[in-house]
N, C-alpha and C positions, 0 to 999 in steps of 0.2 A: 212027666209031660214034657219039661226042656231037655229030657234027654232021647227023646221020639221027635220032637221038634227039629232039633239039633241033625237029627238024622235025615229027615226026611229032606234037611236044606242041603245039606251033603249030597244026599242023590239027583236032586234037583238040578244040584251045581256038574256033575258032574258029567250029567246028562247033556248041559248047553255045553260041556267044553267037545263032548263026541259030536257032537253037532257041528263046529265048529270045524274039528278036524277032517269029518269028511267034506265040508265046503271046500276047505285049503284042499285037499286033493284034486277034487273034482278040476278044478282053474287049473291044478300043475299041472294035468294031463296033456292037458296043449289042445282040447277041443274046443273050436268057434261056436260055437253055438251058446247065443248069448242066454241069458232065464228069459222063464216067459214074466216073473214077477221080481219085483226087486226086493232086496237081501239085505238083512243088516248081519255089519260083524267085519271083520278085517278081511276075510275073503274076498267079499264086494266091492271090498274098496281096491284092492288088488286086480279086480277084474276088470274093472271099470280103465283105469292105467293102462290096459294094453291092447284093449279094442276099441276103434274109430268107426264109426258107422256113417256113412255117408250118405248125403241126400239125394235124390232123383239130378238133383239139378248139378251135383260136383259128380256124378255116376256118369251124366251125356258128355264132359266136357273130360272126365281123363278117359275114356275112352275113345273121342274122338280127337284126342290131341292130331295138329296137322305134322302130317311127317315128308318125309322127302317125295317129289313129283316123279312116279314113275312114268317115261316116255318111252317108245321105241323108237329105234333108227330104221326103220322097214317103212319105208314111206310108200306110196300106193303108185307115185308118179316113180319109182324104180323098176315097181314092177312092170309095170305098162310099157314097151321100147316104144321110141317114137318112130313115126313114117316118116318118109323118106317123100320129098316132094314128086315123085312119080306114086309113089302107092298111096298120098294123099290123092290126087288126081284121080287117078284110076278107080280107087271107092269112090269118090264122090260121083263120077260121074256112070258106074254101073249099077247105081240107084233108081229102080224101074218106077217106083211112084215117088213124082217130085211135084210136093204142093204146087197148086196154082198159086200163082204170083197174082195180089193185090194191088190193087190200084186206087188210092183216093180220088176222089170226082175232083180237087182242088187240082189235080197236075194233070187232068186232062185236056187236050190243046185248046179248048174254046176258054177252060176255068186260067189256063197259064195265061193266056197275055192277056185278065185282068187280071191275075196278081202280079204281073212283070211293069201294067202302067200303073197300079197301086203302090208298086216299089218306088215307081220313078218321081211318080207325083209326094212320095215323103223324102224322098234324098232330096227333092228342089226346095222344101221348105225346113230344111236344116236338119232334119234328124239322121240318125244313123240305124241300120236293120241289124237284129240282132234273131235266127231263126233259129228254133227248138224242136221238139217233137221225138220221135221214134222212128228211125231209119238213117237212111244217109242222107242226105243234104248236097253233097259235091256236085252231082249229075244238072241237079236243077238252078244251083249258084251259077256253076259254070255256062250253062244254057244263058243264062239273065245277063252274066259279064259279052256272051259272044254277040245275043242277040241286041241289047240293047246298051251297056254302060260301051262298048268299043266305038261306038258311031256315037258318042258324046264326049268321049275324053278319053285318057289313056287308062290303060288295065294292068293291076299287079294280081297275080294270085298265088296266095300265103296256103300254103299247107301246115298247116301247124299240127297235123296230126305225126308229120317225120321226126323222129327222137335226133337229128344232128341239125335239126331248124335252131338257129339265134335272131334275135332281133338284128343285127351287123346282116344279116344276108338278107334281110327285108327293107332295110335302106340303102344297103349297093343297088338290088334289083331297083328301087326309086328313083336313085340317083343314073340310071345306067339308060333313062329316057333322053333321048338325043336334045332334046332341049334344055335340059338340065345338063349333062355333059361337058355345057358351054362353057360352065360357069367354074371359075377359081375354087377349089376344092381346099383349103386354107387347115384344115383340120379333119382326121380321120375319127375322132370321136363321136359317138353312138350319138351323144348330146346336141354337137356340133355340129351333125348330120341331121340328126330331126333338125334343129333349129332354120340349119337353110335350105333343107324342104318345105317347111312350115312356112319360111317367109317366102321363097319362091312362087309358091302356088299362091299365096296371099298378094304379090303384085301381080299377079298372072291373071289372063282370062282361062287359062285352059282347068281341067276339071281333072282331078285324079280320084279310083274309083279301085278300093283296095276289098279284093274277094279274100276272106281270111275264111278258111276252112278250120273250124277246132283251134276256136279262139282262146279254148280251156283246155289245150292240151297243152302237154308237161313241159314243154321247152318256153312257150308262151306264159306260163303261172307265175316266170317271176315279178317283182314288183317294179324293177328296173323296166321290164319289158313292158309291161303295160301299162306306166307312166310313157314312156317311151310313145305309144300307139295313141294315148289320151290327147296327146300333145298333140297329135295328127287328127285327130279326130274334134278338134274343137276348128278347126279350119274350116270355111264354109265351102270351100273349093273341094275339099277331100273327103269321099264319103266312103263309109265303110259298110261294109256288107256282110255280115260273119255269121256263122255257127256253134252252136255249143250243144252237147251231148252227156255231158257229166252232169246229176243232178244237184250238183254243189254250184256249180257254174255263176251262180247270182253273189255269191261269195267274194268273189277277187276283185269287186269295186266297192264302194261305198256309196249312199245314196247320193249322193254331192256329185259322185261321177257318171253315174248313172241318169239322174234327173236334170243335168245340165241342159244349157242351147247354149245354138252356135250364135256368135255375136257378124251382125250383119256384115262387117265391112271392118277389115285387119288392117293396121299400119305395119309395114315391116315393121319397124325399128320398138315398135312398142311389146310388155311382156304379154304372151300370149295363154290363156290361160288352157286351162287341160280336163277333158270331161269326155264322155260318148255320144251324150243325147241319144241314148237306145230308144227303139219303138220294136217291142216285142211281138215274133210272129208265129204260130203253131203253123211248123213245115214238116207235118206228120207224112212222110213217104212209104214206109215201112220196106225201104227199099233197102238189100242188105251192106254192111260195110266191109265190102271184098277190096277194095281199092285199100280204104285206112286199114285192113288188117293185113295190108301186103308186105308187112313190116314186122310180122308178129310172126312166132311158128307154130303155128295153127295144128301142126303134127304131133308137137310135145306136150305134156301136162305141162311140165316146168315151164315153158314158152311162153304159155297161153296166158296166166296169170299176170306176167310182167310186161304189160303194156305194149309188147309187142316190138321192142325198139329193137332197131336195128344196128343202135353203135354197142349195144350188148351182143350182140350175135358172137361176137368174140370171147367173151366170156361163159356164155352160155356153151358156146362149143368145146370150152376147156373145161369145164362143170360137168356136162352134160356125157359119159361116156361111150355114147351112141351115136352124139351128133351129127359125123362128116356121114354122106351119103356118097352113091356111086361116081354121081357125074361131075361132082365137086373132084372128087378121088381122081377120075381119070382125067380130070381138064389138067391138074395139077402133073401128074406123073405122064404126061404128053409134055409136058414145057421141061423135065431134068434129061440128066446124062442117062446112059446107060448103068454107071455103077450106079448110079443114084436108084434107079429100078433095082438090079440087082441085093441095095442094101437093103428098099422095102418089099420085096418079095422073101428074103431072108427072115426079116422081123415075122414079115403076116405069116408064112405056114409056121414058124416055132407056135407062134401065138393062138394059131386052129389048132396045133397040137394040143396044145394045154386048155384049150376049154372043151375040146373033144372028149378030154378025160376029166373033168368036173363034170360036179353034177349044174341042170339046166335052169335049176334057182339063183345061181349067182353068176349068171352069164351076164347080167348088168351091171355089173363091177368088173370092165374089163382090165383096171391097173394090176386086179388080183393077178392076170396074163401076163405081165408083160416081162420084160427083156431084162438082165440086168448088162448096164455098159459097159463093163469087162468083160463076160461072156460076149455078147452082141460086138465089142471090139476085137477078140478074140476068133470067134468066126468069120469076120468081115476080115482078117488077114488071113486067116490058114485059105479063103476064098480068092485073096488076091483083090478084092476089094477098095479095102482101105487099108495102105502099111502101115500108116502111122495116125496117133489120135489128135491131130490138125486133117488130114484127109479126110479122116469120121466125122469131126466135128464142122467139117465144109460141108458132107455129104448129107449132114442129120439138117442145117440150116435151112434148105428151102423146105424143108418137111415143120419145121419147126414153127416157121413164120407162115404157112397155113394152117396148121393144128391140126397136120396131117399124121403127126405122129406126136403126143405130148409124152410128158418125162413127170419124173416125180420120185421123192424117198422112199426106198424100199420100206416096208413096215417091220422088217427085223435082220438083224446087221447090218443094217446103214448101206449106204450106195445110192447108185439113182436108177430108178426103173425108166425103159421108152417103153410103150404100146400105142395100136393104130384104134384109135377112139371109130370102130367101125363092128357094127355087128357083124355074128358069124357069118351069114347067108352073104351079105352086101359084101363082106372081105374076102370070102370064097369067090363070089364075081368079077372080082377086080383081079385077084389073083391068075383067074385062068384066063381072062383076056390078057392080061403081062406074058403067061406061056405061051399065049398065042401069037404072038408077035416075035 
């Protein structure tokens, strides 16, 4: 019996060790696939070691690791060339159904002069107008300065919607009133200048009566500047009359400045304190803003977006590789010499040659065209042009200082490129009126 016993543990044993060994294979094989039941034995244990299973939650978060911002450089405003202020013109006005124009019953002539003696009657008791709404505002301020504030006192009108307005050109214009004139001018400062407006009109009987158009535009937002205008507007002689169109507008005073009154009766020599005493008025015209965007280029994407200034027009035209148009092109090459014509007709057909043979996708990248200055110097002499590179560089100058012709680093082997920032059609134009001549 112990030696059937004995036996039967043997086979027993020998059986859990095949067992064992084919677990150990199974793992060495290198297949993921985890059991569906757990295992005892060294196998398991070894299996367990070298697979991590991951939860739902660490599964969304390495898969969605953030990686680098893909962007393109194909912007939508390259593709689109801008018009040219004649073929702006020209569409708009071959446009056969043009909405009827709107009219609020408030700016019809019987509603206007009472809101014109409603204005009047709040500027006499201290307050200052501050008008809002949807449209433009200019037409009917200006009407109110001509027909009513000029036969009570003197008239400034502030455009604050032109991007080269400063506060300095709104106190010359103040001070440029003949009776002011009179007076010892002691200091050129902005400060100094409110200050002896402030008290002048403060001893004065006479009334000053300041039309500020886009009191919230950009050149007016600074804080200087509209301290500046506070200072003026707490005066009880000096009434202000303004608009605002940006819906932030309520923003660039504080309630202090805003909720102020005017104090009845100013000492010069005393300090004078600074506020608007707004009284808010809905001046809904829905009249459109052709005048304020006469500063904007209304033809470009790129244009349209930036406020429309006009002390950018210079940058935007050197940005912009499309920008000069025809009559700009020919007022400019009507004022040079002859080689000067000669050097930009040289430039412009190399430069219709080379987009003639590109294709018509990257015809808005005209730097891709242009000229390199030893070449272009080089033809300009075997031409008889320019001999030397002081006569080129005399000749390139009044092209350069209207962005008739801009320059820039070649993209490979170095040098500098010129080309005529003009589409093909517009360059083609100019060019054959130069042969015709």
């Amino acid at each position: 019996m112990r030696r059937n016993g004995e036996v039967a543990f043997q086979e027993s044993e020998n059986s859990s060790e095949e067992d064992v060994e084919e677990v150990t294979d199974e793992s060495d094989s290198g297949d993921d696939v985890a059991p569906s039941s757990p295992q005892k034995g060294k196998g398991r244990a070894k299996e367990d070691s070298s697979i991590i299973v991951q939860t739902a939650f660490d599964a969304y978060f390495t898969y969605n690791k953030p990686g680098r911002v893909q962007t393109s450089s194909n912007v939508f405003s390259q593709l689109v060339l801008p018009l040219s202020a004649e073929e702006y013109r020209d569409a708009i006005d071959s446009t056969l159904k043009k909405p009827r124009t709107l009219q609020p019953s408030l700016l019809k002539e019987g509603h206007r002069g009472y809101l014109f003696s409603r204005f009047t009657c709040e500027l006499e008791e201290g307050f200052n107008i501050l008008c809002y709404g949807l449209g433009s505002k200019r037409r009917v301020l200006n009407q109110f300065a001509t027909d009513v504030c000029s036969k009570r006192g003197h008239v400034v009108v502030v455009n604050g919607f032109q991007p080269d307005l400063n506060v300095k050109d709104v106190l010359n214009s103040v001070e440029s009133i003949p009776d002011i004139q009179d007076l010892e001018l002691s200091s050129t400062n902005i400060d100094r200048q409110a200050r002896r407006i402030h008290d002048f009109f403060a001893s004065h009987k006479t009334h000053l009566y300041l039309i500020i158009h886009n009191i919230d535009g950009a050149p007016l937002r600074a804080t200087k500047t509209q301290s500046i205008l506070a200072l003026l507007g707490q005066n009880p002689r000096i009434h202000i009359i303004a608009s605002v169109d940006h819906i932030n507008a309520p923003l660039l005073w504080s309630s202090s400045e805003t909720s102020s009154r005017k104090p009845g009766e100013i000492a010069p020599c005393s300090i004078p304190s600074r506020g608007f005493s707004w009284l808010w008025h809905d001046l809904t015209t829905l009249a459109p803003y052709d005048f304020e965007l006469a500063f904007a280029d209304r033809s470009s994407l790129s244009g349209a977006h930036t406020g429309g200034a006009r002390k950018k027009t210079d940058t935007l035209a050197a940005q912009n590789a499309t920008a000069m148009s025809e009559t700009a092109a020919s007022h400019i090459l009507a004022s040079v010499t002859q080689k000067a014509k000669k050097l930009f007709a040289l430039l412009g057909k190399r430069q219709l040659q080379a987009i003639e043979g590109a294709d018509d996708g990257s015809a808005g990248n005209l730097q891709q065209f242009g000229m390199g200055y030893d070449v272009l110097f080089a033809s300009a002499r075997d031409g008889f042009i320019a001999t030397n590179e002081t006569a080129l560089r005399a000749l390139l100058g009044e092209f350069r200082d209207h962005n008739l012709i801009l320059s820039g680093p070649a993209a490979s082997g170095g040098g500098e490129l010129l080309w005529i920032p003009m589409r093909k059609e517009r360059l083609a134009n100019v060019l054959r009126s130069l042969d015709a001549q």
